[in-house]
PADO-323379 format. One line per 5 residues: number of its first residue (from 0); for each residue x, y, z of N, C-alpha, C. Coordinates in steps of 0.001 Angstrom, whole numbers, padded with zeros to 6 digits. Layout:
# residues N
NUM> X,Y,Z,X,Y,Z,X,Y,Z; ...
END
This chain:
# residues 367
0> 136450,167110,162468,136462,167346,163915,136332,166036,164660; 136973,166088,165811,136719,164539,166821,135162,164139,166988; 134788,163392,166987,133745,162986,167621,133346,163289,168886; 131782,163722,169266,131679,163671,170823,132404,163494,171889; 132151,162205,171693,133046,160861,172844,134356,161362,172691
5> 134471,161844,172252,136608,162197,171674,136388,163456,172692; 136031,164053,174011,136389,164714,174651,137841,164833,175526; 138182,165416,176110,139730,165530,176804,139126,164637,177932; 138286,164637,178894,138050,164083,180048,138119,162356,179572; 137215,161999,178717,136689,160523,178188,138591,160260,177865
10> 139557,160652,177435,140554,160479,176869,141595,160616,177877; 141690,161406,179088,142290,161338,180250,141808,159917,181412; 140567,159998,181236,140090,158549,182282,140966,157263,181265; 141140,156988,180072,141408,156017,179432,142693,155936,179767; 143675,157402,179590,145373,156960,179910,145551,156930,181238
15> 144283,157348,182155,144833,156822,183082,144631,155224,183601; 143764,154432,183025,143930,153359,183117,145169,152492,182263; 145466,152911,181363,146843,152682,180897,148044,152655,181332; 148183,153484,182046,149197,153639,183001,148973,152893,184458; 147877,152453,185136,147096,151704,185585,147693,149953,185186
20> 147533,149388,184054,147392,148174,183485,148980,148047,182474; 149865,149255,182108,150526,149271,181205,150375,148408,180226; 151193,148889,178919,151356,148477,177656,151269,147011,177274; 151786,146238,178381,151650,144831,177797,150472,144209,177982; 149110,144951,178337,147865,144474,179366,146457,145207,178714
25> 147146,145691,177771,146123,146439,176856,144662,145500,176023; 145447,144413,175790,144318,143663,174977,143252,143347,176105; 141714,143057,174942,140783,142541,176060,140364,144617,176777; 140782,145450,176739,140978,146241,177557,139916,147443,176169; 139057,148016,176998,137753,148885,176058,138816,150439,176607
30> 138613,150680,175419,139139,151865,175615,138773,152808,174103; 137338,153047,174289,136677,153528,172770,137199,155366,172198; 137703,155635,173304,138452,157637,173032,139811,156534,172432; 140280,156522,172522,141843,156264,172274,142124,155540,171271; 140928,154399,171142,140146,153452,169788,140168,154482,168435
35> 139288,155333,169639,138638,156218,167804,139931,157249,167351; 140570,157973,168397,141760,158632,168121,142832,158067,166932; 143319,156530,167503,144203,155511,166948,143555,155459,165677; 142699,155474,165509,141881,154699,163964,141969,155885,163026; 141950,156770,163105,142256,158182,162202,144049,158129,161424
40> 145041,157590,161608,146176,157705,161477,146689,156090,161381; 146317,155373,162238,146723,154158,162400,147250,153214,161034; 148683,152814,161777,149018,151752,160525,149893,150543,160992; 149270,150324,162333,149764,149145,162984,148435,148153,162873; 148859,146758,163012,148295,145720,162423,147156,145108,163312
45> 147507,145504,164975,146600,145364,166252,146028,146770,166548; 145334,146757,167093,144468,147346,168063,145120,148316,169255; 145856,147164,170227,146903,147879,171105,147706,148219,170328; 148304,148030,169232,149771,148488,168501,149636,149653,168082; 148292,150228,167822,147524,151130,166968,147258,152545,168218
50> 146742,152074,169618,146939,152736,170492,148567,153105,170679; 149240,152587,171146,150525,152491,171702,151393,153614,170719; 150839,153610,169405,151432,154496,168042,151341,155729,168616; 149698,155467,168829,149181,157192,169017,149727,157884,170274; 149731,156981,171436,150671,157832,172788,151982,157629,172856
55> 152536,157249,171554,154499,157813,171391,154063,159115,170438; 153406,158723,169625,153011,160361,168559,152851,161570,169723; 151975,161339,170498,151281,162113,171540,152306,162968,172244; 152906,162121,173076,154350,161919,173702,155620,162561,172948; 155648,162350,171952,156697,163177,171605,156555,164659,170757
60> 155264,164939,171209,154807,166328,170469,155005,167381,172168; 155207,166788,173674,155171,167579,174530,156896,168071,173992; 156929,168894,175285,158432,170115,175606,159758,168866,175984; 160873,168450,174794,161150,168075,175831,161901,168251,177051; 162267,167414,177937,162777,167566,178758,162008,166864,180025
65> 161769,167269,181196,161076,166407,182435,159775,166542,182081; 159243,167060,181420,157309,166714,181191,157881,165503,180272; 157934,165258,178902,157847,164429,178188,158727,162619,179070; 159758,163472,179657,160454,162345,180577,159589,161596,181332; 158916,162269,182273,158001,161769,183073,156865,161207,182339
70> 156528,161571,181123,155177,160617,180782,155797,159240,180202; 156521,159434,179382,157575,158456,178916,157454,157301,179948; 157940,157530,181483,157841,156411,182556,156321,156313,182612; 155566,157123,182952,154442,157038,183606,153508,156136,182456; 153807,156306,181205,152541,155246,180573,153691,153904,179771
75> 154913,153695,180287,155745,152496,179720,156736,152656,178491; 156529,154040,178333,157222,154115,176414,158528,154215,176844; 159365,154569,177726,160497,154886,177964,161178,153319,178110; 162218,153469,177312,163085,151620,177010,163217,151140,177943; 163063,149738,177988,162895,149182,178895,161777,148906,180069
80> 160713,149592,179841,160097,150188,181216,158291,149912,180412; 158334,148945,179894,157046,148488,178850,156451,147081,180049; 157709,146305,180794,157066,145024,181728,157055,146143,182842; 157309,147134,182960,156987,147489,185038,156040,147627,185267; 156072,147196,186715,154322,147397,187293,154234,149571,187342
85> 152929,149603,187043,152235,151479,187131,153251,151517,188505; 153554,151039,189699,154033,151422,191128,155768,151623,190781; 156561,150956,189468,157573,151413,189610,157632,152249,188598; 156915,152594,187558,156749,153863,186653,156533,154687,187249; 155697,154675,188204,155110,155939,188979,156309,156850,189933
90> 157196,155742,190680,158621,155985,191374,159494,156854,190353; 159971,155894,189174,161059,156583,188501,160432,158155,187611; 159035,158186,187609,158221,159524,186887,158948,160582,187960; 158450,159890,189527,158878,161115,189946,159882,161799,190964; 160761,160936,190686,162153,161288,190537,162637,162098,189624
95> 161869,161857,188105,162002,163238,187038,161908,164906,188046; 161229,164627,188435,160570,165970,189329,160936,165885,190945; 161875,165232,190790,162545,164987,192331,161562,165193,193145; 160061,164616,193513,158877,164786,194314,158636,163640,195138; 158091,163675,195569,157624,162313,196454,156581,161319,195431
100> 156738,160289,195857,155366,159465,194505,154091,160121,195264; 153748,160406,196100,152278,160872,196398,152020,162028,196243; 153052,162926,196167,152733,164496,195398,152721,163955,194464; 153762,163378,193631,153374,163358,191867,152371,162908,191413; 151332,161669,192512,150495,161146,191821,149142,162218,192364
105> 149371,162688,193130,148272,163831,193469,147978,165088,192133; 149604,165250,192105,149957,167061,191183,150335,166638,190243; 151709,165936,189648,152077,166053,188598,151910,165036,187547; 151162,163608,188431,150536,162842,187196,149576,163224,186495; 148731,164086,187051,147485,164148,186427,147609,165508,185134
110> 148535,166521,185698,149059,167252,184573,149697,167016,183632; 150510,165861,183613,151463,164859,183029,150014,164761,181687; 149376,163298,182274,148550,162645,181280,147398,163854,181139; 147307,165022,181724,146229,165828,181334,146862,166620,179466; 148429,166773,179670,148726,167256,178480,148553,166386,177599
115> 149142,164968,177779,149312,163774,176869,147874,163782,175949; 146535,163964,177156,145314,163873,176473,144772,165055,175697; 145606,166122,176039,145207,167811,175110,146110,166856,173347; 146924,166584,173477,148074,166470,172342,147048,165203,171173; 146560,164252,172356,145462,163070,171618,144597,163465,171079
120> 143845,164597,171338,143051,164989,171343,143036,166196,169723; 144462,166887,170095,144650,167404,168503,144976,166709,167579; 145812,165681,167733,146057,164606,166968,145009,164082,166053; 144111,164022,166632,142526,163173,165813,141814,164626,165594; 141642,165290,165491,140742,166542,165029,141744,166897,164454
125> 143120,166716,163764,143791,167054,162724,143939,166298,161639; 143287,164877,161888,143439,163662,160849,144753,162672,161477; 145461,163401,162656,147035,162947,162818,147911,163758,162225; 147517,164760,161280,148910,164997,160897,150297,166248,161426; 151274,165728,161449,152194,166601,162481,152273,167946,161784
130> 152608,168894,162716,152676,169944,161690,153952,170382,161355; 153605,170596,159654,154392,170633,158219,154885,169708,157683; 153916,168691,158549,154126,167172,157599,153476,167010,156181; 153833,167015,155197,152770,166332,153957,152479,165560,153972; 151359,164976,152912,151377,163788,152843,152689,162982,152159
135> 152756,161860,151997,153964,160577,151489,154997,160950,152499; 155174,161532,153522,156202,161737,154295,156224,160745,155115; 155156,159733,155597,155136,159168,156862,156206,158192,156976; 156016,157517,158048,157284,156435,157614,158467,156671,159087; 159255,155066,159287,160282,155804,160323,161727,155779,159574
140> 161215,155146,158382,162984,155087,157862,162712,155701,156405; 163516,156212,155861,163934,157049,154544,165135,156828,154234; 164915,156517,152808,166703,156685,152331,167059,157448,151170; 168051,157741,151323,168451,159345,150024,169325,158383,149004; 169355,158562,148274,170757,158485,147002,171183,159756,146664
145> 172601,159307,147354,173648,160978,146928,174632,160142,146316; 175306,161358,145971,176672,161076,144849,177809,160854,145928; 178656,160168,145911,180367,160531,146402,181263,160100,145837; 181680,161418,145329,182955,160912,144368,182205,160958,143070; 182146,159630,142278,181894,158821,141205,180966,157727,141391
150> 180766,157670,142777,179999,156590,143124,178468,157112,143492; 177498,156142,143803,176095,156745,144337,176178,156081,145618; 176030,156570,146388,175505,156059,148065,174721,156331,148335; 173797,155276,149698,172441,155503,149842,172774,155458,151593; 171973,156773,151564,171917,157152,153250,170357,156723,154065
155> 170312,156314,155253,169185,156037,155707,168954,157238,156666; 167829,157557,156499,167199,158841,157758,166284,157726,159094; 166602,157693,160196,165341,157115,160949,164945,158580,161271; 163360,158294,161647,162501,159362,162476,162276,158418,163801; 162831,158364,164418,161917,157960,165821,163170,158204,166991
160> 162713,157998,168179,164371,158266,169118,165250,156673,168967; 166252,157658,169380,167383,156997,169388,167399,155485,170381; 166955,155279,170840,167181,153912,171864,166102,152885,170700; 165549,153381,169462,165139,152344,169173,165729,151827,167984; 166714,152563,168252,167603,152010,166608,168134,149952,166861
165> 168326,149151,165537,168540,148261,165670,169208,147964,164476; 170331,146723,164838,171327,146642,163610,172302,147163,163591; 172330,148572,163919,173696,149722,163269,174464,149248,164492; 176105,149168,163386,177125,148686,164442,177508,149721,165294; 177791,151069,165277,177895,152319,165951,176908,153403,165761
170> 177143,153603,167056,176092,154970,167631,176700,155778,167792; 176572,157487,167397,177172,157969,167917,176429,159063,168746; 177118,159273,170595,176459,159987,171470,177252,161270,171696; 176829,162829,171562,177076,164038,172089,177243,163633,173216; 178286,164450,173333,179121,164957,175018,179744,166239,174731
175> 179388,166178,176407,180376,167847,176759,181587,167782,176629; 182587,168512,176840,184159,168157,176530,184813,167729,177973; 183973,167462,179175,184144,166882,180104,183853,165181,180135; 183356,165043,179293,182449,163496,178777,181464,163449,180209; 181128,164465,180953,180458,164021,182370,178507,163701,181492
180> 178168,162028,181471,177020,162053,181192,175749,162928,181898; 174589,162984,181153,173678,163296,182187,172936,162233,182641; 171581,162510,183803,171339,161348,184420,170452,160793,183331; 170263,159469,183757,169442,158512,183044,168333,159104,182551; 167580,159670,183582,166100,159749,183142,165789,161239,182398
185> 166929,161901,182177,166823,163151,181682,166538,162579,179995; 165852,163117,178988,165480,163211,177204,166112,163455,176471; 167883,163629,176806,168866,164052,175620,169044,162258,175166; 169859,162739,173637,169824,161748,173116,171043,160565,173875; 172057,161529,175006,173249,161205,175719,172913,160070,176936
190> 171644,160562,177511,170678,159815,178235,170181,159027,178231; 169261,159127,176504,168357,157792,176074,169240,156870,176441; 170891,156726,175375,171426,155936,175008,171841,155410,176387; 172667,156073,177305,172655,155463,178888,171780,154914,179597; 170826,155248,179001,169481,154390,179822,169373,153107,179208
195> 169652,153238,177881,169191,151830,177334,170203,150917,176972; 171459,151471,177570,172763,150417,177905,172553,149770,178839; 171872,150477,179879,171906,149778,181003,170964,148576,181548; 171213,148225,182506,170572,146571,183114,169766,147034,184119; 168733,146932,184242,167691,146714,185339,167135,145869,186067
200> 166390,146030,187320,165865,144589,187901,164446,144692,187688; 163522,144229,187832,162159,143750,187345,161572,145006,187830; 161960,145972,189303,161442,146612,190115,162313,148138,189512; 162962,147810,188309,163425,149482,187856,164885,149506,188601; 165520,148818,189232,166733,148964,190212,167426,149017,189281
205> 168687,149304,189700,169938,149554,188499,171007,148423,188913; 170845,147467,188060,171836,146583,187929,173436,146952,187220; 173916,147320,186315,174876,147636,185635,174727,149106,184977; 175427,149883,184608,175533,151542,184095,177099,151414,183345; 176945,150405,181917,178149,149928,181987,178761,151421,180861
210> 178012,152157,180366,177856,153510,179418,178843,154816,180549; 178498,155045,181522,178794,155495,182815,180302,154829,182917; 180625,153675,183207,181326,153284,184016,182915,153405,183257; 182244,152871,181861,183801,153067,180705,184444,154003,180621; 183215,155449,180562,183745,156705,180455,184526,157392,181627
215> 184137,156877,182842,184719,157444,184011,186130,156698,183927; 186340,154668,183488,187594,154642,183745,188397,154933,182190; 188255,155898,181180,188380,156835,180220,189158,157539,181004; 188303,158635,181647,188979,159864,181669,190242,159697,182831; 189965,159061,183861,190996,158171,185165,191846,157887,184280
220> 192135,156978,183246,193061,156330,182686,193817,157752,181518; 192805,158353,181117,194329,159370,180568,194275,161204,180904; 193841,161039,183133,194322,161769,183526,193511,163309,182976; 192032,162810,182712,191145,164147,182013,190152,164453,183206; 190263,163497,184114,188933,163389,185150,188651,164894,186136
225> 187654,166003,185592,187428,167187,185751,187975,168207,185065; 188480,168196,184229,188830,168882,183284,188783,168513,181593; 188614,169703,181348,187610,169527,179463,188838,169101,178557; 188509,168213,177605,189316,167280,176647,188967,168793,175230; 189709,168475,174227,190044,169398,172859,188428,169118,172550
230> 187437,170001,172201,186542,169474,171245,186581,168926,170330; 185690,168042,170056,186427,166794,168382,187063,165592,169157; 186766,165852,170748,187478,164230,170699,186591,163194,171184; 186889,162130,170500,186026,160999,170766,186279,159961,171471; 185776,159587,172265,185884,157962,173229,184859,156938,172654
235> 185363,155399,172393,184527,154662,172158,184482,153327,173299; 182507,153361,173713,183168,152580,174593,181853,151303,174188; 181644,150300,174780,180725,149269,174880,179412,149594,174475; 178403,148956,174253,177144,149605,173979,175685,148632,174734; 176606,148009,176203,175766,147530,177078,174405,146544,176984
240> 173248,146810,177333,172380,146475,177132,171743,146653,175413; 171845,147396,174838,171611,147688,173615,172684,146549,172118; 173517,146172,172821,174136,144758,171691,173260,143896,171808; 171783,143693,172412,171069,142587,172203,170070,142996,170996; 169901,144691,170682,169421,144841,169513,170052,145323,168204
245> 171253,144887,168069,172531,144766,167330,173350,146046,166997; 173329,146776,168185,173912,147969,168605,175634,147348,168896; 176890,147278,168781,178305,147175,168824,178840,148138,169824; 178730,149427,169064,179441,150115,169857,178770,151629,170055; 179414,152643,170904,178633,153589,170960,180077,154909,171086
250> 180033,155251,170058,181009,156729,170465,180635,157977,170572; 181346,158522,171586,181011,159840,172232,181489,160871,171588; 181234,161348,170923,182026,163022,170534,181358,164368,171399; 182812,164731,171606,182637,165658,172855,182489,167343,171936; 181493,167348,171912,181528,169042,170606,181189,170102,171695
255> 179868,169427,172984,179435,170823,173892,180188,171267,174690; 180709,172693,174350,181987,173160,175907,180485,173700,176972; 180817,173666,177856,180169,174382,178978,180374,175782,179138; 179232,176382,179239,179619,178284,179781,179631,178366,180987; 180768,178759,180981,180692,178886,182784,179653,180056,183227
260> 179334,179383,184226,178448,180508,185335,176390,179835,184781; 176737,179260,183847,175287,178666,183333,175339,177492,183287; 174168,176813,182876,173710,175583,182844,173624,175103,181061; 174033,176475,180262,174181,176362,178907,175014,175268,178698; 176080,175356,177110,176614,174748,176383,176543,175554,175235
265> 177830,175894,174435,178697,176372,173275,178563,175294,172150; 178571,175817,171073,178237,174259,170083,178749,175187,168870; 180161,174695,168632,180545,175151,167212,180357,174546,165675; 179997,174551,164659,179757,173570,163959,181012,173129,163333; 182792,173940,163453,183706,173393,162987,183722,171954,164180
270> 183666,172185,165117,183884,170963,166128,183297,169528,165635; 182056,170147,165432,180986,168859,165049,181094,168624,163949; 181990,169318,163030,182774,168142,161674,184146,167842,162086; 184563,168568,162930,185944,167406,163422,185410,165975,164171; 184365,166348,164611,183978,165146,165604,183599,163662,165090
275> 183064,164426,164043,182363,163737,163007,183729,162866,162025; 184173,163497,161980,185599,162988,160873,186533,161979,162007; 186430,162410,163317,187147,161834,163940,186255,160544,164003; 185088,160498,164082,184287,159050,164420,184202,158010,163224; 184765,158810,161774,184577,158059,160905,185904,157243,161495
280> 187319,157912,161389,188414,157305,161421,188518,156450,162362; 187920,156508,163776,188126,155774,164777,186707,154419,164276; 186238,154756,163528,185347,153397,162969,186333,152450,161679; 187160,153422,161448,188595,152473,160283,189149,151561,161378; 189491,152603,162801,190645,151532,162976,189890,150197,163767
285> 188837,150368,164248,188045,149692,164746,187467,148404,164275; 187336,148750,162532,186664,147917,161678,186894,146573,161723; 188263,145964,161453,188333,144780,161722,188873,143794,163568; 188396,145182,164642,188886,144403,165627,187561,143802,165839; 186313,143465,165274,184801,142867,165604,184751,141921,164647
290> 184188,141013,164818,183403,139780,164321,182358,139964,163993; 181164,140030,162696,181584,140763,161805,182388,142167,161881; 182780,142662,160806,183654,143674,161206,182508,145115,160955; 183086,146097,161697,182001,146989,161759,182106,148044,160308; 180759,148015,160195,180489,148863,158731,179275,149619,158600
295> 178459,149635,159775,177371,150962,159962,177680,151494,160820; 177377,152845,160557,177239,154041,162039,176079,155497,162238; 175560,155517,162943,174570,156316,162794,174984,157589,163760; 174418,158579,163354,174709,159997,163686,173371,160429,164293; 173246,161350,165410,172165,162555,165119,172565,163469,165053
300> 171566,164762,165063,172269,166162,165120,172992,166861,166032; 174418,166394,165941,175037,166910,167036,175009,168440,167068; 175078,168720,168458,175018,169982,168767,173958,170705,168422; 172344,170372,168158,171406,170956,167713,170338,170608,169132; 171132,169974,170400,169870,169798,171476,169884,171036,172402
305> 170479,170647,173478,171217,172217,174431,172373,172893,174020; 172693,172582,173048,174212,173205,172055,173538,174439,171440; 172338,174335,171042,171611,175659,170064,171849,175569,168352; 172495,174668,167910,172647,174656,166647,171532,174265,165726; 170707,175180,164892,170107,174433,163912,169799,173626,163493
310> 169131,172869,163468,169188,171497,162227,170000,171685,160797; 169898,172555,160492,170679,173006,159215,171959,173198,159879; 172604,173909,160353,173839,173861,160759,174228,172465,161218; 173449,171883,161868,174050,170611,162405,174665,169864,161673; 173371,169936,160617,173199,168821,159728,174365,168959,158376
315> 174307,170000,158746,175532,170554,157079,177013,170077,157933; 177635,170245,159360,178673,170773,159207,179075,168584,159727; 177851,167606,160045,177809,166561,159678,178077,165793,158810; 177375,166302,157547,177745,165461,156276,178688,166539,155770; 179361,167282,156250,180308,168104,155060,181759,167091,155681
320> 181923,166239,156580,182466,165024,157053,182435,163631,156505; 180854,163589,156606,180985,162243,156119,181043,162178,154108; 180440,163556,153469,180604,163589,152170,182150,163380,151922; 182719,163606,152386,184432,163694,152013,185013,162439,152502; 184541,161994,153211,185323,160405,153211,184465,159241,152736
325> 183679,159531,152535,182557,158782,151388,183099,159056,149866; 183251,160232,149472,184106,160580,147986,185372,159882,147710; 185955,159535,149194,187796,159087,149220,187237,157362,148787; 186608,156823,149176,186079,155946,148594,185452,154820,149843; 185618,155660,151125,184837,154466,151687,183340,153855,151858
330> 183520,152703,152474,182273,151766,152313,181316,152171,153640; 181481,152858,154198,180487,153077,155387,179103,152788,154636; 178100,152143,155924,177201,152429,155872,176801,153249,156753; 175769,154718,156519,175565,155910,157192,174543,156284,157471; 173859,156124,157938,172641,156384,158868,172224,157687,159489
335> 171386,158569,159751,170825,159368,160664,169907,159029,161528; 169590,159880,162809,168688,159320,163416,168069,160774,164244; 166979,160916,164242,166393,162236,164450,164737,161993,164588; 163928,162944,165679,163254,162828,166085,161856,163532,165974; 162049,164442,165157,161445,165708,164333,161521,165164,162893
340> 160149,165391,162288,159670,165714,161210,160811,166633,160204; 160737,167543,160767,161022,169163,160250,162791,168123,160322; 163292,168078,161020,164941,167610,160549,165097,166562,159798; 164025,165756,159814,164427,164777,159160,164309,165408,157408; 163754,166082,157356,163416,167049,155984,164722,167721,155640
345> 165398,168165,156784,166720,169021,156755,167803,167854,156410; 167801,167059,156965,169112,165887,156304,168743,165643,155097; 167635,165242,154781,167600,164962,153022,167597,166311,152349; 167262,167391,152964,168058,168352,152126,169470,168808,151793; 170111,168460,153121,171404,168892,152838,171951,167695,152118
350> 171618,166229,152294,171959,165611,151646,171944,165303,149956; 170292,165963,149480,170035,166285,148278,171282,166931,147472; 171822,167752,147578,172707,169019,147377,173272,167686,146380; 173864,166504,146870,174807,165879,146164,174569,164549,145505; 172774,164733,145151,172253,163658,144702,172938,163414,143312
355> 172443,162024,142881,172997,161766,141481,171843,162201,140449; 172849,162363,139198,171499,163318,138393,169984,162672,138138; 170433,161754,138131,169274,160440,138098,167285,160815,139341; 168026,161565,139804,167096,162022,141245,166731,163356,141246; 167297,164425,140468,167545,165867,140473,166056,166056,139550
360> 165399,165273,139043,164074,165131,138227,163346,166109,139133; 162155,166750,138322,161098,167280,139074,159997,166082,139010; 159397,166405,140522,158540,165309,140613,157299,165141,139493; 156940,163998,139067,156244,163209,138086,156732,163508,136467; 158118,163775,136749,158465,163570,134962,160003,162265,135336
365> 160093,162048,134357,161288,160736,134137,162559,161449,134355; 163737,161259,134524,164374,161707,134407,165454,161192,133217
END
């Protein structure tokens, strides 16, 4: 069980000085609830690094969508938004909630960091652990050995969101079959990635939306602008602000149709292996127009956010794409990237299916 001092109140006064001082201002800074929380799980090397763990853990256990959005700004975790002063976190929080900053900081900050501190709070009276996590699971990267073909390939799983991937030459971002993005500050993975293409000024202003801007002169240029493209088709465009963490390129596969009369989205899983097959090929022809030439690409679960698809469906009708042009003999390197525990379990399962026998061992005998 938490300790005393590990109350919700002692643990709400602390994030709210956090959000107060943000992330880069932490050291030097007493903060003994959030100390003792961090120290139960912790496997960062500082103090603040060790905090900072525990309120992305925290943080990404809320609903998402505009609660998790808004805390995201409000305590710095959201990309980019780690140097702003608390006065322009506090602005772009509540714009999540289209409110005024003095209602939000009256009403919806304090419910904001009041959940953040319920979530801290189970976190450490559970040991940290997520639920249906085991133990040896922890970790943000995993890699499988599957078979293709005759050959063995090794796939990487990340667990963490998508704007923090680094290295992989392509990304690939879900779209509707309109390619119309959503806004920045909305939690799809379509968003992150637009947010963290883009250029800002010290004060949160929007300098460049260069993710936005390709796709609009996309659809202008071949005459799609308001009306839905074939599902399975892909646009590749720049990858903005994010080539400084060795991000290349970023392609869109358009799998979600829209239902009319709702705010839904249709998500077939034949689409999202055409989409998928189409992003391998458009990464062939692509390959040698870059310096180095491009040879990673990372996926998430398409069609498993507002699409409704499974993780298992996602995830199967994904690699039942990339298994088949991996068998033909190419060299991709292939990546996942997913944000859940529980899926990241689902890609190495579906990926298991085609391990080499070498791996098919039951655990603690040789194979």
């Amino acid at each position: 069980m938490a300790p005393p001092s590990l109350d919700h109140a002692s643990v709400l006064a602390e994030l709210q000085a956090v959000r107060r001082v943000g992330l880069l201002r932490l050291r030097g800074r007493e903060l003994p609830a959030l100390e003792a929380a961090a120290s139960r799980s912790a496997t960062a090397r500082t103090r603040e690094g060790a905090v900072e763990a525990l309120l992305r853990r925290a943080v990404e256990r809320l609903d998402a969508g505009t609660l998790r959005t808004a805390a995201e700004y409000t305590l710095g975790l959201a990309q980019g938004t780690r140097d702003w002063p608390a006065s322009s976190r506090r602005a772009r929080a509540a714009e999540v909630y289209r409110v005024s900053e003095e209602r939000f900081r009256k009403h919806h900050e304090v419910m904001v960091l009041g959940q953040v501190a319920e979530h801290i709070v189970e976190l450490a009276e559970g040991g940290g652990a997520e639920p249906g996590e085991s133990d040896g699971e922890g970790g943000t990267h995993r890699t499988v050995d599957v078979l293709a073909g005759d050959r063995a390939v090794r796939v990487t799983v990340h667990l963490h969101p998508i704007d923090l991937l680094r290295d992989v030459d392509v990304v690939v971002s879900p779209a509707n079959t309109y390619f119309a993005l959503p806004e920045p500050y909305k939690s799809s993975v379509s968003a992150s990635l637009r947010r963290a293409a883009s250029s800002r000024g010290v004060t949160g202003d929007l300098l460049d939306d260069p993710v936005h801007d390709e796709l609009h002169k996309w659809t202008a240029r071949h005459g799609t602008s308001g009306r839905p493209v074939v599902p399975g088709t892909v646009v590749a465009t720049g990858s903005g602000a994010l080539a400084a963490g060795g991000v290349r390129r970023i392609y869109h596969a358009a799998v979600a149709v829209p239902r009319a009369g709702t705010n839904d989205y249709d998500v077939l899983p034949a689409d999202v292996t055409r989409a998928t097959s189409r992003v391998l090929a458009l990464l062939a022809e692509e390959h040698h127009l870059h310096n180095p030439p491009l040879r990673s690409v990372c996926f998430p679960l398409l069609g498993s956010g507002r699409g409704g698809l499974s993780y298992r469906a996602s995830a199967a009708a994904v690699w039942c794409a990339v298994e088949a042009e991996l068998a033909r003999g190419a060299r991709w390197d292939v990546h996942f990237v997913v944000r859940a525990p529980e899926a990241a379990r689902t890609v190495e399962r579906i990926a298991a299916r085609t391990r080499p026998a070498r791996d098919r061992s039951a655990p603690g005998r040789s194979g």
